[in-house]
LOBA-162513 format. One record per atom (N, C-alpha, C, O, CB): x negated, y, z. Coordinates in steps of 0.05 Angstrom, whole numbers, plus 32768, in hexadecimal, padded with zeros to 4 digits. Glycine has a CB too. Layout:
// residues N
<r <X,Y,Z>>
...
// end
This chain:
// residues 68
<r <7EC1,7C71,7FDA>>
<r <7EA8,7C7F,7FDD>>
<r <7EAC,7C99,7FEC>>
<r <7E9D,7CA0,7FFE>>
<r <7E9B,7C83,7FC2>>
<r <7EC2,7CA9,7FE3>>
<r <7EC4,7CC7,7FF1>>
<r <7ECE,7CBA,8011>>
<r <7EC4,7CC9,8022>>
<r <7EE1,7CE1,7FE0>>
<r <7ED8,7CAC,8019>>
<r <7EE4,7CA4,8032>>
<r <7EC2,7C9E,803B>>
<r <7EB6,7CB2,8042>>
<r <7F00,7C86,8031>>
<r <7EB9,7C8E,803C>>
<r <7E9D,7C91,8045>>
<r <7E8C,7CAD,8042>>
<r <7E81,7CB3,8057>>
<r <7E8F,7C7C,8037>>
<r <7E8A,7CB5,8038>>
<r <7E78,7CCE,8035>>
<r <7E87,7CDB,8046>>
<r <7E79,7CEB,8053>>
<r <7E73,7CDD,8018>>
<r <7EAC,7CDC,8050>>
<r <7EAF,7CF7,806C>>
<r <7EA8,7CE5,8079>>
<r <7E9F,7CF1,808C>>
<r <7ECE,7D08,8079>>
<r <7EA3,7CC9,807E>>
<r <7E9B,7CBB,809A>>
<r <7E7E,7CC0,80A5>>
<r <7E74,7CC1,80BC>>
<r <7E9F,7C9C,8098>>
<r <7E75,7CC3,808F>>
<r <7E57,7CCF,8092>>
<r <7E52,7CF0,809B>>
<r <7E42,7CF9,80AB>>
<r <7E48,7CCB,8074>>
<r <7E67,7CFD,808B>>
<r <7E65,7D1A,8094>>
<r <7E79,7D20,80B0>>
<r <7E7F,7D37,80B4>>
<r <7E70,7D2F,807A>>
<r <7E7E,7D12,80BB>>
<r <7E85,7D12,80D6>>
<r <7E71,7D1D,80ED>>
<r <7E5B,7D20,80E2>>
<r <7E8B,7CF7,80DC>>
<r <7E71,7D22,80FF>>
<r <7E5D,7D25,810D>>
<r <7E5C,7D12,8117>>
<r <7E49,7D17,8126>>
<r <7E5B,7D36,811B>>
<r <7E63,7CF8,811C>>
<r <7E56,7CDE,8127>>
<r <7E4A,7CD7,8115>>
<r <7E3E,7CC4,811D>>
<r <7E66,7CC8,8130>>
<r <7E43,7CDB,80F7>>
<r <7E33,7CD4,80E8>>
<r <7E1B,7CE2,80E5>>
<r <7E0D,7CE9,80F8>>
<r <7E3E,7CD2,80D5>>
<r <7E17,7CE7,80CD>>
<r <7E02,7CFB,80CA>>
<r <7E08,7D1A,80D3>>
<r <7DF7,7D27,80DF>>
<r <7DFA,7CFB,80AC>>
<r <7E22,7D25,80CE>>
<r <7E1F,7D3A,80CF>>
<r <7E2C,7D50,80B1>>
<r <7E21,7D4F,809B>>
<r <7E03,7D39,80D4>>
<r <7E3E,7D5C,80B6>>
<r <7E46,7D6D,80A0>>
<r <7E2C,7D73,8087>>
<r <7E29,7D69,8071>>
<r <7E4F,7D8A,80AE>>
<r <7E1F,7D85,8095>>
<r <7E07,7D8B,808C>>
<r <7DF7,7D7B,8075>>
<r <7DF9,7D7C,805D>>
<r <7DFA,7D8B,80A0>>
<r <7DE6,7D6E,8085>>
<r <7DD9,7D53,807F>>
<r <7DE6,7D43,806F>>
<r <7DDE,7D3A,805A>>
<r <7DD5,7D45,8094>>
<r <7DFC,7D40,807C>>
<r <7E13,7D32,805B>>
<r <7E14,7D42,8045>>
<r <7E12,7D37,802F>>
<r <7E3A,7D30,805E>>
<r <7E16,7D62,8046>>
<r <7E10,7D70,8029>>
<r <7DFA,7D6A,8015>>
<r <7DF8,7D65,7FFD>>
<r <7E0C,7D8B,802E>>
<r <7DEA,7D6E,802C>>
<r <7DC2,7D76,801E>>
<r <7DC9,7D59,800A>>
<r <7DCF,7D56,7FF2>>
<r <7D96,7D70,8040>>
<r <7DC6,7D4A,801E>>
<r <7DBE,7D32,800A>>
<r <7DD4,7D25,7FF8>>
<r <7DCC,7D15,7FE7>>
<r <7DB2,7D1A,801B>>
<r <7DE6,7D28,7FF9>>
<r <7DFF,7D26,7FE4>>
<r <7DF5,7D39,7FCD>>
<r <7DEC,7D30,7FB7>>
<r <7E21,7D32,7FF1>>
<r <7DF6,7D58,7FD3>>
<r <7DEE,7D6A,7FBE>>
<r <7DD5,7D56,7FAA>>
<r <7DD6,7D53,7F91>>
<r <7DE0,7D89,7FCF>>
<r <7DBC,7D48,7FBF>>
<r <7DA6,7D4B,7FB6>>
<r <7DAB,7D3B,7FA0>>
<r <7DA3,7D41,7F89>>
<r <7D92,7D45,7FC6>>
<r <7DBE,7D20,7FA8>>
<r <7DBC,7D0E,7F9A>>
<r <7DD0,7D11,7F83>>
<r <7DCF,7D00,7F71>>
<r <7DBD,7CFA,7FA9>>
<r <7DE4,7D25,7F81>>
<r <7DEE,7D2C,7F67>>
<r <7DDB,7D40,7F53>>
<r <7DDE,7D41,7F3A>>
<r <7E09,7D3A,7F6D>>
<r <7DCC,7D4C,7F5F>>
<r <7DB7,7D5A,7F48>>
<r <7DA8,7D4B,7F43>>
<r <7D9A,7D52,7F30>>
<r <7DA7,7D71,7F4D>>
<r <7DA3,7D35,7F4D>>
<r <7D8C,7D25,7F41>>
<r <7D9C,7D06,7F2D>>
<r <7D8E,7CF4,7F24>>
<r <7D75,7D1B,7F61>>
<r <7DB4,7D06,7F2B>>
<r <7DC8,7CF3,7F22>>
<r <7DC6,7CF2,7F04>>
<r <7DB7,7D04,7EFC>>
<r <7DE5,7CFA,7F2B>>
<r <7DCD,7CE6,7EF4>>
<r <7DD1,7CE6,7ED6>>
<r <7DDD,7CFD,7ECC>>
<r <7DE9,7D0E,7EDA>>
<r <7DE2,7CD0,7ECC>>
<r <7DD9,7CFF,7EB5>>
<r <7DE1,7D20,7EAC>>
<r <7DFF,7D18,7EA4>>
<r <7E0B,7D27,7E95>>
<r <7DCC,7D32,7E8D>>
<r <7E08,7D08,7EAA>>
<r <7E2F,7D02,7EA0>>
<r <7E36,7D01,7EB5>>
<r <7E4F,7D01,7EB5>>
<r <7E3E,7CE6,7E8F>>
<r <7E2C,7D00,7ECC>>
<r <7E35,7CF8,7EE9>>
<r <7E2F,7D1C,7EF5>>
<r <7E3C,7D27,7F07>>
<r <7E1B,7CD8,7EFB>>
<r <7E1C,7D25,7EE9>>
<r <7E09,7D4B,7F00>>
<r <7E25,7D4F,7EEB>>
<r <7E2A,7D38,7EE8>>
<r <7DD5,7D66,7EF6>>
<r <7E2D,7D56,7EE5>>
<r <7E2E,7D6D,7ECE>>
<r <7E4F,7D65,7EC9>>
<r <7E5B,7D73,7EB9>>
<r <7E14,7D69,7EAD>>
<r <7E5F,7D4D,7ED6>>
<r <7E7A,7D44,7ED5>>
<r <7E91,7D5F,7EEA>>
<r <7E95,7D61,7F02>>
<r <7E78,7D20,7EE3>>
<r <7E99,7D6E,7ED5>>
<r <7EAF,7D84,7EE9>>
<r <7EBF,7D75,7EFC>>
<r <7EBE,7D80,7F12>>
<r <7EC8,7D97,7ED5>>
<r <7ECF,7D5E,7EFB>>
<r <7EDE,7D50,7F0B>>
<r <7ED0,7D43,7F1F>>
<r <7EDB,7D3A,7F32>>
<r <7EEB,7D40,7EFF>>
<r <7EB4,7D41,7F1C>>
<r <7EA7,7D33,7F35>>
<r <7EA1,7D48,7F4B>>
<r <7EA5,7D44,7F63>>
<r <7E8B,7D24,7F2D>>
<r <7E94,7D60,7F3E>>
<r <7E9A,7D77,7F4C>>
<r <7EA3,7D88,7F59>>
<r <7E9B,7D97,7F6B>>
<r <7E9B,7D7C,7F49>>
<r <7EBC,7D84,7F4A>>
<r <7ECE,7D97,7F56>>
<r <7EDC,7D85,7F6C>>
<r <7EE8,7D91,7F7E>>
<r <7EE3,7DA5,7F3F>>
<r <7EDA,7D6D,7F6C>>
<r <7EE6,7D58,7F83>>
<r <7ED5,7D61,7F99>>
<r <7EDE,7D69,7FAF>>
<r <7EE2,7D35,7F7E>>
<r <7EBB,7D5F,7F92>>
<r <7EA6,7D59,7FAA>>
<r <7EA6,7D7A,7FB7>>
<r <7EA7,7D80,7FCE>>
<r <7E80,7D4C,7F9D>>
<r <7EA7,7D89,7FA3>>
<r <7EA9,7DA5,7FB1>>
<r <7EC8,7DA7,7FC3>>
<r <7EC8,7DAF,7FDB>>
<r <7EA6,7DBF,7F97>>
<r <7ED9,7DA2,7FB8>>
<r <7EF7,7DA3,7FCC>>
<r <7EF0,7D95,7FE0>>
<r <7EFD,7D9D,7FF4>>
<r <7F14,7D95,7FC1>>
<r <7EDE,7D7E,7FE5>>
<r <7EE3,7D71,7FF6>>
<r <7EC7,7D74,8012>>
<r <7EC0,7D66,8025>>
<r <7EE8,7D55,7FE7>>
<r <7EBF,7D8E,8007>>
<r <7EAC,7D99,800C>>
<r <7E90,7D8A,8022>>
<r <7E88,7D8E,8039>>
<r <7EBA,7DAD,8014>>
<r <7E89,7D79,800C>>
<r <7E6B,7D65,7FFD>>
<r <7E5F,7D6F,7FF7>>
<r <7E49,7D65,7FFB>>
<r <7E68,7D54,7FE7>>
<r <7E5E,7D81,7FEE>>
<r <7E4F,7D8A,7FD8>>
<r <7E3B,7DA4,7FED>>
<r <7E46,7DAA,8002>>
<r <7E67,7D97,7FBB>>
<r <7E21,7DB2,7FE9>>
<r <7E1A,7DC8,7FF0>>
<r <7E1F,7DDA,7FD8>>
<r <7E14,7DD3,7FC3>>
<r <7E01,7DC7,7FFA>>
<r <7E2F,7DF3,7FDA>>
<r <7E30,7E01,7FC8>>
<r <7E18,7E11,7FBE>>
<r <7E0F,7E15,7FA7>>
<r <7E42,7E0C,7FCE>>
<r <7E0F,7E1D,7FDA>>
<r <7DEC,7E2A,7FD5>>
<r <7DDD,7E1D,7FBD>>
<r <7DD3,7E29,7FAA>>
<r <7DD5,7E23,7FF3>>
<r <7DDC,7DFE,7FC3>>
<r <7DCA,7DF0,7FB5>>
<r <7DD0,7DE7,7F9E>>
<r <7DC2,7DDF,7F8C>>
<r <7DC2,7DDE,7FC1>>
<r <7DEB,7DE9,7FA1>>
<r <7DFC,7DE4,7F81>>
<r <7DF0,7DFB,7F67>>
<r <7DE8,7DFB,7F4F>>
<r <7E24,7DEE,7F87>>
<r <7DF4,7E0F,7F80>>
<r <7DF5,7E2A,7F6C>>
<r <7DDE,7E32,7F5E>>
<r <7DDD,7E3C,7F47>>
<r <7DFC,7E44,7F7A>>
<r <7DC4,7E2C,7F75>>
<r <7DB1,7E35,7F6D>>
<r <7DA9,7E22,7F58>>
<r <7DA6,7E31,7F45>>
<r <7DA2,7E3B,7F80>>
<r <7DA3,7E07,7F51>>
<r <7D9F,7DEF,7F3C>>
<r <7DAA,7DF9,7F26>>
<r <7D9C,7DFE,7F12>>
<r <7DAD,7DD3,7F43>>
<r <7DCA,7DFE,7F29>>
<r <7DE1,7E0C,7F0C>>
<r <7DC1,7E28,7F08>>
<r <7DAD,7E20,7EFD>>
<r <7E16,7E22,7F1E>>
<r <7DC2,7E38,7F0C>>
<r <7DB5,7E50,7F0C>>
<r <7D9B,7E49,7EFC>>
<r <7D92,7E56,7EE9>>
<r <7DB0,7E5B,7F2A>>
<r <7D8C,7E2D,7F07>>
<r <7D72,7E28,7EF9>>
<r <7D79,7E23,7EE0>>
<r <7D6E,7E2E,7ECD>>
<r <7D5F,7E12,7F04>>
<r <7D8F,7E10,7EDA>>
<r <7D92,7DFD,7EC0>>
<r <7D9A,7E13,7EAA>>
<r <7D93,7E15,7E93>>
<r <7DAC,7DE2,7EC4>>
<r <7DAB,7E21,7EBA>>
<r <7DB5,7E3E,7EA2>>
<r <7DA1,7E4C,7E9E>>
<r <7DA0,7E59,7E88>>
<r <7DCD,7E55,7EAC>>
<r <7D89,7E50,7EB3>>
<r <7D79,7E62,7EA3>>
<r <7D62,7E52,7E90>>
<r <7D56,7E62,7E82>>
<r <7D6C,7E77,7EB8>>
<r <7D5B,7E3B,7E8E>>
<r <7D4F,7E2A,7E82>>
<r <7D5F,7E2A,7E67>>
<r <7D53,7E27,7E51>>
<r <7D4D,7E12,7E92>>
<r <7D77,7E2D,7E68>>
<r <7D84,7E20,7E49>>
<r <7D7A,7E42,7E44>>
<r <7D69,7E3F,7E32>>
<r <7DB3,7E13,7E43>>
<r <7D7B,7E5E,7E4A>>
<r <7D78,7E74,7E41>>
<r <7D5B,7E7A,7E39>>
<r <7D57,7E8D,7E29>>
<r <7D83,7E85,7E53>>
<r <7D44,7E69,7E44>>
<r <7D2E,7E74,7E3D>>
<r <7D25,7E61,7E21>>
<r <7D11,7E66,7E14>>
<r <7D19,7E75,7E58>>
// end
């Protein structure tokens, strides 16, 4: 699966970018054992999948939701 996702983030594919958004999108919207897995994370962020912006800001909502 990660070997496809750089073939996609290639620029003959979609595009670095475009490979983030919607990778990101589709891990915040994933099962809460799958969003919320540190090893899936921290893979997809090294392997830089992931948008961090969009990472951060989601982490930011969920923490302030558990605080209110």
């Amino acid at each position: 699966h990660l070997l496809i996702l750089k073939m996609i983030q290639n620029p003959s594919g979609l595009g670095a970018d475009a490979t983030m958004h919607h990778v990101t999108r589709l891990l915040l919207n994933a099962r809460e054992d799958i969003k919320y897995s540190p090893r899936a994370i921290i893979l997809l962020i090294g392997l830089q999948i992931v948008d961090m912006k969009l990472l951060d800001e989601f982490l930011a909502k969920v923490v302030c939701s558990f605080l209110t």
